[in-house]
C-alpha positions as CSV (number, residue, x, y, z in Angstrom):
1,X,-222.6,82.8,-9.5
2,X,-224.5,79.9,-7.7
3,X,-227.9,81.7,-9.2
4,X,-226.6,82.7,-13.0
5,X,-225.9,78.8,-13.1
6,X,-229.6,78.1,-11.4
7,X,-231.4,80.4,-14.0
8,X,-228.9,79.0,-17.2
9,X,-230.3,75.3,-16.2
10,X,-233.7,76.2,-15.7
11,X,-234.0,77.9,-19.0
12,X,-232.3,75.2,-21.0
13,X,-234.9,72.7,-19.2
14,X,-237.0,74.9,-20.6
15,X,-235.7,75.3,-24.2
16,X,-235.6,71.2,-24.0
17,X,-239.3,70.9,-23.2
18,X,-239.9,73.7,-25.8
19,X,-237.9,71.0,-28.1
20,X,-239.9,67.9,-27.6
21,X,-243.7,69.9,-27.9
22,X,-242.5,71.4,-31.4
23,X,-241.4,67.6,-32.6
24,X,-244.2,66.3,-31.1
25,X,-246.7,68.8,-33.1
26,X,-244.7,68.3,-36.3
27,X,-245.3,64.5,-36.0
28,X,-249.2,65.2,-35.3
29,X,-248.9,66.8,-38.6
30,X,-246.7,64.6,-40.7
31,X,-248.4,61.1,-40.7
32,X,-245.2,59.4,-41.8
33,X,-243.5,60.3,-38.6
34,X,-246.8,59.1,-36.3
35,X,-246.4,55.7,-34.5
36,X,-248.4,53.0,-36.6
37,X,-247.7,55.1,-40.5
38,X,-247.6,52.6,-43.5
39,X,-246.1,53.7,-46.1
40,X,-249.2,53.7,-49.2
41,X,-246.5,53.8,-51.9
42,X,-245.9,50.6,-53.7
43,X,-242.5,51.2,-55.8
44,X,-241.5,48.9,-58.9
45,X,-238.8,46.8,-58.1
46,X,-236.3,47.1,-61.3
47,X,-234.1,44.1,-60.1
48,X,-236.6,41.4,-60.8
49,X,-236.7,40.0,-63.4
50,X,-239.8,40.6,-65.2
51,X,-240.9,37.4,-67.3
52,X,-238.8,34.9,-65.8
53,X,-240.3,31.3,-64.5
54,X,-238.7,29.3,-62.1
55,X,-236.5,26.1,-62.9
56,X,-237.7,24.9,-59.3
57,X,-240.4,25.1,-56.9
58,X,-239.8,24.6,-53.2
59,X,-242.9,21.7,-52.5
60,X,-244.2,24.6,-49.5
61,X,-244.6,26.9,-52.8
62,X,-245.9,25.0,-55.8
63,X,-249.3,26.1,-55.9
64,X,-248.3,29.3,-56.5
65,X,-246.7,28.4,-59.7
66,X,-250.1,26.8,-60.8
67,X,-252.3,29.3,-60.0
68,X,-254.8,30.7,-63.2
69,X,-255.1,34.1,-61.6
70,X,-252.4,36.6,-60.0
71,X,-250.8,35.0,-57.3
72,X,-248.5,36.8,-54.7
73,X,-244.5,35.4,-53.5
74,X,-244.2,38.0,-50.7
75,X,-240.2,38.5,-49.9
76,X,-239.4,38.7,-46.1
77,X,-236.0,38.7,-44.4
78,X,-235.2,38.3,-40.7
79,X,-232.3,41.0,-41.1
80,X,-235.3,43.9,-41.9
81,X,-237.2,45.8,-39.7
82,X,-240.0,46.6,-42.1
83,X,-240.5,43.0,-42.7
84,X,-241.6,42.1,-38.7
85,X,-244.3,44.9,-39.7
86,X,-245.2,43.1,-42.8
87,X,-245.5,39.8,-41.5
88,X,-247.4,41.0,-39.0
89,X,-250.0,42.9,-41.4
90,X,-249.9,39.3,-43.3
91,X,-250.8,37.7,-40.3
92,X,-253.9,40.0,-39.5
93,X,-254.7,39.6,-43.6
94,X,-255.3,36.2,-43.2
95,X,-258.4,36.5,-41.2
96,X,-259.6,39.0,-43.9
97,X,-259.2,36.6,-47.1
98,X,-257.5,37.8,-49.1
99,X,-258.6,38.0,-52.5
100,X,-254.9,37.0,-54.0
101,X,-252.9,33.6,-53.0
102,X,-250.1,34.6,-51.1
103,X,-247.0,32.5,-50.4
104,X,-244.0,33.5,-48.5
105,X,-240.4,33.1,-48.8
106,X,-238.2,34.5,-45.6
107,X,-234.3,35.3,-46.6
108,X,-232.3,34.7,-43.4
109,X,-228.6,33.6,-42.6
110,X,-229.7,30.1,-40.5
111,X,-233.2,28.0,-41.0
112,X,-233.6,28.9,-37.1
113,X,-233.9,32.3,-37.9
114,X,-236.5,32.3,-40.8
115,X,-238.7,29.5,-38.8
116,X,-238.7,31.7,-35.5
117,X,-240.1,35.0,-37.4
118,X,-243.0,32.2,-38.9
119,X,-243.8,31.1,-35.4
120,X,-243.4,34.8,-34.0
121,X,-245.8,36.5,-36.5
122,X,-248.2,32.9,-36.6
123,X,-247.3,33.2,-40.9
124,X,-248.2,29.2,-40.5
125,X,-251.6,29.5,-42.1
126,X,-249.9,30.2,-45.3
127,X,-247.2,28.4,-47.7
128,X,-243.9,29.5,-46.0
129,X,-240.1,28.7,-47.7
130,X,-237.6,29.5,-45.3
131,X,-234.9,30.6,-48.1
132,X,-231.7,30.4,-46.4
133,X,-229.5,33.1,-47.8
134,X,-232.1,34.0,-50.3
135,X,-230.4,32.0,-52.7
136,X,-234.1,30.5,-54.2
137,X,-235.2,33.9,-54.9
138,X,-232.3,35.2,-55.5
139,X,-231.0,32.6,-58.3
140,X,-234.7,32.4,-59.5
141,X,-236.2,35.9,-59.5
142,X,-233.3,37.9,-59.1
143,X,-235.3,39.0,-56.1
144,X,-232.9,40.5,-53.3
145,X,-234.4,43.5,-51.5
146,X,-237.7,43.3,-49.1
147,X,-240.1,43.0,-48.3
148,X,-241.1,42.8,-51.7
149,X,-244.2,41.4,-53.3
150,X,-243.7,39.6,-56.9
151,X,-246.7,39.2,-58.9
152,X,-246.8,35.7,-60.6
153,X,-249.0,34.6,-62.8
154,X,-249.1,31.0,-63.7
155,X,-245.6,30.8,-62.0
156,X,-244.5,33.5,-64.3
157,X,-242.9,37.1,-62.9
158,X,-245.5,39.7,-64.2
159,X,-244.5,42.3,-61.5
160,X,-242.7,43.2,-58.8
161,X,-242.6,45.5,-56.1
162,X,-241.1,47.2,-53.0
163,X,-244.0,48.0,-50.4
164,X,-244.7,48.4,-47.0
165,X,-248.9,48.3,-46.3
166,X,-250.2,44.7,-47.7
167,X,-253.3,46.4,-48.5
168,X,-251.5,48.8,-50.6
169,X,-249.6,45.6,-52.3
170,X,-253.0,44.0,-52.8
171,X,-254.8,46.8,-54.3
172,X,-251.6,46.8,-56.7
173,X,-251.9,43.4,-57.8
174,X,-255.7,43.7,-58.5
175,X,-255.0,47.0,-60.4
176,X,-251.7,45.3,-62.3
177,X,-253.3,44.1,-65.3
178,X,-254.1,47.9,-66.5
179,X,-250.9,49.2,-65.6
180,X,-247.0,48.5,-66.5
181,X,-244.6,47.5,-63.8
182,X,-243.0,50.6,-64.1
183,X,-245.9,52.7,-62.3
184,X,-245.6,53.4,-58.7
185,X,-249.0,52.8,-56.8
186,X,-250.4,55.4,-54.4
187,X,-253.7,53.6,-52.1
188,X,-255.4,56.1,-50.3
């Protein structure tokens, strides 16, 4: 008996170890299952509304509602776990220059919340609201899921967008004037 129960364990140690190599191959083959995968697909967000203007700026944001060309209100919240990757990615975009102004509003229950992920993630070096609750977007934009990216131009809503890959939500900004906020956005 002692040996059927030696030769039982041993072969479901085996089919285990079998288990782990075939996930591991399938996630060499899928990309969006490898450590590191950004998401390339940019997704129009229908909540926002499109066209509106805000009655008021937060003083960290106001350039953005002055700005001539496109102008970027990235949407982060302390409660997502995309949005640590995002601000990260932000944070790394910085040294790059990006090509559209960026401002950032964090959604988060308590102001200590919203100015740790700015301190964590070094977001400093850009115009940072700490929106408790997300009332300012939310009241404003109608702006409620992130991270999202809303496209303003001259403080006005032209776009807006669910995303995951900053580079991705760039390219779709500079691209934005030919299309309808209704595309989604592929970047290879």
């Amino acid at each position: 008996m002692t040996l059927f129960l030696a030769i039982a364990m041993l072969v479901m140690a085996a089919a285990i170890v079998l288990l782990f190599a075939m996930m591991g191959e399938l996630t060499a083959r899928l990309p969006h299952l490898s450590v590191g995968y950004r998401d390339p697909v940019v997704r129009p967000l229908p909540e926002v509304h499109i066209g509106a203007r805000a009655t008021r700026w937060p003083d960290e944001l106001r350039d953005l509602a002055n700005d001539e060309g496109p102008a970027c209100l990235v949407v982060l919240s302390t409660a997502c776990a995309t949005c640590g990757d995002v601000a990260e990615q932000l944070a790394e975009h910085l040294s790059r220059r990006s090509r559209v102004p960026t401002g950032i509003a964090v959604s988060c229950a308590d102001r200590r919340a919203g100015e740790e992920l700015v301190r964590r993630h070094d977001l400093s070096r850009l115009p940072v609201y700490v929106d408790e609750r997300g009332e300012w977007v939310g009241r404003e934009f109608g702006a409620r899921t992130s991270p999202s990216g809303l496209v303003l131009r001259q403080g006005v809503v032209d776009a807006a967008y669910v995303f995951g890959d900053v580079v991705a939500l760039e390219k779709a900004i500079s691209d934005s004037n030919n299309r309808s906020n209704r595309e989604e956005v592929i970047v290879t």
